[in-house]
N, C-alpha and C positions, 0 to 999 in steps of 0.2 A: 489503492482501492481494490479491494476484491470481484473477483472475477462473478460471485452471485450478481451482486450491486450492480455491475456495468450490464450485465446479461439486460438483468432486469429494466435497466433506463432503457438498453436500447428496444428492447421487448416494448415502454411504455411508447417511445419515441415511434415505433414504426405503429403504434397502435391510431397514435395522433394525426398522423401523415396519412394512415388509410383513412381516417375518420373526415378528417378535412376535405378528403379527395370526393366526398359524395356530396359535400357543399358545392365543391365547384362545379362535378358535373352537373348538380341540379339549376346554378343559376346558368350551365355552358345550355342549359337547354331552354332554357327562355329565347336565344337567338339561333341555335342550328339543330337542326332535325337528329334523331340520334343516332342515326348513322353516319352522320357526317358530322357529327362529333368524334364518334369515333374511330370513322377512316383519318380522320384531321389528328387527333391524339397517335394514334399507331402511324401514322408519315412521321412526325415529330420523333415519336422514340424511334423508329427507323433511319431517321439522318441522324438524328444524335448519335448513335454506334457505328457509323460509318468512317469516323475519326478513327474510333478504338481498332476497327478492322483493319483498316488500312494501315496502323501504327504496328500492329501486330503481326499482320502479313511480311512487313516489310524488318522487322525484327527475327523474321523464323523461328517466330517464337509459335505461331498459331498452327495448330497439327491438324489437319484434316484428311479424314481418310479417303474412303471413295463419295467423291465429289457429288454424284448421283443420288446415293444414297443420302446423304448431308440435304441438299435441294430435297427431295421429298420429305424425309421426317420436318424440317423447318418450315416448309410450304402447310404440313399435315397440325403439325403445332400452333403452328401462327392461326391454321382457320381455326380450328377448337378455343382457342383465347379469343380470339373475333366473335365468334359466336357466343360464347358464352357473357364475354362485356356486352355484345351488342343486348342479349337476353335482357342484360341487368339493365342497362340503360335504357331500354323501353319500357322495362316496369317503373323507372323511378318516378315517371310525373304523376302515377298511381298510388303511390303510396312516399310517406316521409322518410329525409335521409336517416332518422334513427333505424325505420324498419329496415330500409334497404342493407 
């Protein structure tokens, strides 16, 4: 198969996966507020990777440089995606997941 072709499915594939993910948040919000949707979804990808860290850690495969720095940009990163999902998911009971 050519490497257009596959681009492209996975291009359609990630298109599908984000598109679905505004169904589920919108029926996740029938039962939990949207912050606690959202603290609840970022805990879940938060332990999910904690496998990969540990596996990697203990590989010496994972390079980190000053430690300090690493904690601040991660902590500065994380809130900027916090806030900006949290944005998005207080708009969504305002408007349909097509708009969203």
């Amino acid at each position: 198969m050519e490497w257009a072709v596959i681009a492209n499915l996975l291009l359609l594939l990630t298109a599908a996966v984000w598109g679905f993910g505004f169904v589920a948040q919108s029926m996740g919000m029938d039962h939990l507020s949207p912050f606690m949707f959202n603290g609840l979804r970022f805990l879940i990808g938060a332990v999910s990777l904690l496998p990969l860290l540990w596996f990697f850690a203990n590989k010496k495969t994972l390079l980190v440089g000053n430690k300090k720095s690493l904690i601040l940009a991660s902590i500065s990163a994380g809130s900027v995606l916090f806030f900006a999902a949290s944005l998005q998911q207080v708009g969504l009971p305002f408007s349909s997941e097509a708009n969203a």
